[in-house]
Legacy VTK file of the C-alpha trace (Angstrom):
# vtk DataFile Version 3.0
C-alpha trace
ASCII
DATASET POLYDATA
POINTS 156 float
159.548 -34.791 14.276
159.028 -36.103 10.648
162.797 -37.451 10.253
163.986 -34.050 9.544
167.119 -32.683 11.876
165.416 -30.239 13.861
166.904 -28.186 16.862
166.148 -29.818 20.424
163.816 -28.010 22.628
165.332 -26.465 25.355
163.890 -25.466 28.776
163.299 -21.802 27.563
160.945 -22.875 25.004
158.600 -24.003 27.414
155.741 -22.059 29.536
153.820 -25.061 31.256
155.581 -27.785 33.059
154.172 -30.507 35.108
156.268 -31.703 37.934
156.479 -35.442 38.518
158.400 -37.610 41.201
159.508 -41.076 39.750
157.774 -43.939 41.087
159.521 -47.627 41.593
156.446 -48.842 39.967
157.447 -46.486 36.282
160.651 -48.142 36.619
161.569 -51.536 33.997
164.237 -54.512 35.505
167.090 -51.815 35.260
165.929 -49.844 37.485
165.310 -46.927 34.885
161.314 -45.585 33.365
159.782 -48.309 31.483
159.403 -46.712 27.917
155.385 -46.502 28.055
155.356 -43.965 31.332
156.856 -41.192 29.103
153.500 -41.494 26.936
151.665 -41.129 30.335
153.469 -38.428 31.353
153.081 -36.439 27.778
149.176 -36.943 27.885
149.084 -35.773 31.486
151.355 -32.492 30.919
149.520 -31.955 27.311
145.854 -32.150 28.974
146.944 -30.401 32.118
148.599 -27.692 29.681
145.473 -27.298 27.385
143.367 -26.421 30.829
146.116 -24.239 31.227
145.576 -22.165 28.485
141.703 -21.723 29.279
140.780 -24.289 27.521
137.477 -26.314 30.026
138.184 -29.482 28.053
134.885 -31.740 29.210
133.147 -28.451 29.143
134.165 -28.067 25.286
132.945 -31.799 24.526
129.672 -32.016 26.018
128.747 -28.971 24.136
129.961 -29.724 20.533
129.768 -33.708 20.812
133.530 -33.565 19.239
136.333 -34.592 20.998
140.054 -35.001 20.626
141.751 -38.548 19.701
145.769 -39.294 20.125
146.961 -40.285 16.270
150.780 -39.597 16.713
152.759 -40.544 20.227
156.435 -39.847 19.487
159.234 -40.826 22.638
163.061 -39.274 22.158
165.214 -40.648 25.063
167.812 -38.357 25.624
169.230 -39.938 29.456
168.029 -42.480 31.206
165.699 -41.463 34.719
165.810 -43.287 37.325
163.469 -44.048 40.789
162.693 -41.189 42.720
163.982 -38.703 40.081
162.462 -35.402 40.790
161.649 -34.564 37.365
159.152 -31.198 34.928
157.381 -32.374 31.727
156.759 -29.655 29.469
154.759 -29.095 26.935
153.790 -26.862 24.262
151.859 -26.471 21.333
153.940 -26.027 18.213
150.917 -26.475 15.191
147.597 -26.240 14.972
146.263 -27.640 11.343
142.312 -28.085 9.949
141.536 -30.840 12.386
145.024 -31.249 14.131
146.570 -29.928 16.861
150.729 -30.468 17.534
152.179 -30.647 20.992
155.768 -31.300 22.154
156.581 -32.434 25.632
160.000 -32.502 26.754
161.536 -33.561 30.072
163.989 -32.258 32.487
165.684 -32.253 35.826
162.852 -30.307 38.479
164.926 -27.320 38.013
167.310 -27.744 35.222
168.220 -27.649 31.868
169.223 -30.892 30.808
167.083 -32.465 27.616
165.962 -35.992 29.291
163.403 -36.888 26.752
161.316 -35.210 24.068
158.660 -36.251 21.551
155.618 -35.500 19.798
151.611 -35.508 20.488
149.446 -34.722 17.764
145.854 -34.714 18.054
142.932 -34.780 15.527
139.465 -33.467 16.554
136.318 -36.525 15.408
133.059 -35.602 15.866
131.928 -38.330 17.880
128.990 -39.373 16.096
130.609 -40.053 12.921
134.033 -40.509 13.857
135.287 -37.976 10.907
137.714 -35.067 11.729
136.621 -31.578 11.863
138.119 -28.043 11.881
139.739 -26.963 15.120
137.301 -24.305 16.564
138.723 -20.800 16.103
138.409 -20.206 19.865
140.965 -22.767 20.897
143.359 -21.274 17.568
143.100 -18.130 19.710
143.704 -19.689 23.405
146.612 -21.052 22.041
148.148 -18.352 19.943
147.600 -16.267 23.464
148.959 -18.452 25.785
152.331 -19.261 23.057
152.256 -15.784 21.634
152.380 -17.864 18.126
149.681 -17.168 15.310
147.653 -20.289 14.715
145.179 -18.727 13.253
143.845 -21.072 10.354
145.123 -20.497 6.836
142.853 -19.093 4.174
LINES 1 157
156 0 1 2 3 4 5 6 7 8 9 10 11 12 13 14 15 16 17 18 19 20 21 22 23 24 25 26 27 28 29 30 31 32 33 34 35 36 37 38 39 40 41 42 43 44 45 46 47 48 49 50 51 52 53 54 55 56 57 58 59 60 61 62 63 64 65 66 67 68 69 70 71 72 73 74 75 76 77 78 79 80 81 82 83 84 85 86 87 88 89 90 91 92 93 94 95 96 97 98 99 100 101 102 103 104 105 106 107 108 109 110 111 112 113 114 115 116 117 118 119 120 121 122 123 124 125 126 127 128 129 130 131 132 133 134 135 136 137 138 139 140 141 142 143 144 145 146 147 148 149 150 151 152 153 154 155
């Protein structure tokens, strides 16, 4: 999502969704989702799709005092949603770097196949005492390359 033309995700690239019904109070004065409910909805479907892949997030920070912090939110509006819009955010991981981790989310029709939004998540693991990134821990490399069938193991 770095400016370069790059295919659109389709429904098929995606394992995890998170279904969602449109609230009136997501919606702005048009009567369509108020742009900063589609970063809600990414950090919801990314966190729920983490757990999903066996990752016990709390778990993971009370034990290694490190913890994950948002540095990139990226929103693609495809079409417009409306109230009561029965809709599936999903989300995958498509990197893992030293101390970053990727996502994309994309939404669709409950059901269909029709690229609403998409976007980009990336997340950098601090330690929490100093506040400095550190390596992603080879266990959640290998949760994720299982649960994407991708190799993100860490280069040499």
């Amino acid at each position: 999502m770095d400016g370069a033309v790059k295919r659109q995700p389709s429904r098929a690239d995606f394992r995890f969704f998170l279904s969602h019904r449109v609230r009136y109070v997501e919606l702005d004065t048009q009567g369509i989702v108020f742009n900063a409910h589609y970063l809600t909805w990414y950090d919801e479907a990314v966190s729920d799709y983490i757990r999903a892949a066996g990752w016990a997030y709390q778990d993971e920070v009370k034990a290694s005092g490190a913890d994950f912090h948002v540095v990139r939110g990226l929103v693609e509006y495809k079409v417009a949603i409306g109230r009561k819009a029965e809709i599936e955010i999903g989300a995958r991981c498509t990197r893992i770097g030293r101390s970053s981790v990727t996502f994309q989310p994309a939404v669709f029709p409950a059901g269909g196949d029709t690229l609403l939004a998409t976007g980009e998540i990336v997340w950098v693991l601090t330690d929490q005492a100093t506040r400095r990134p550190i390596p992603v821990p080879d266990k959640l490399r290998s949760m994720l390359s299982v649960f994407e069938g991708m190799d993100f193991s860490a280069a040499p």
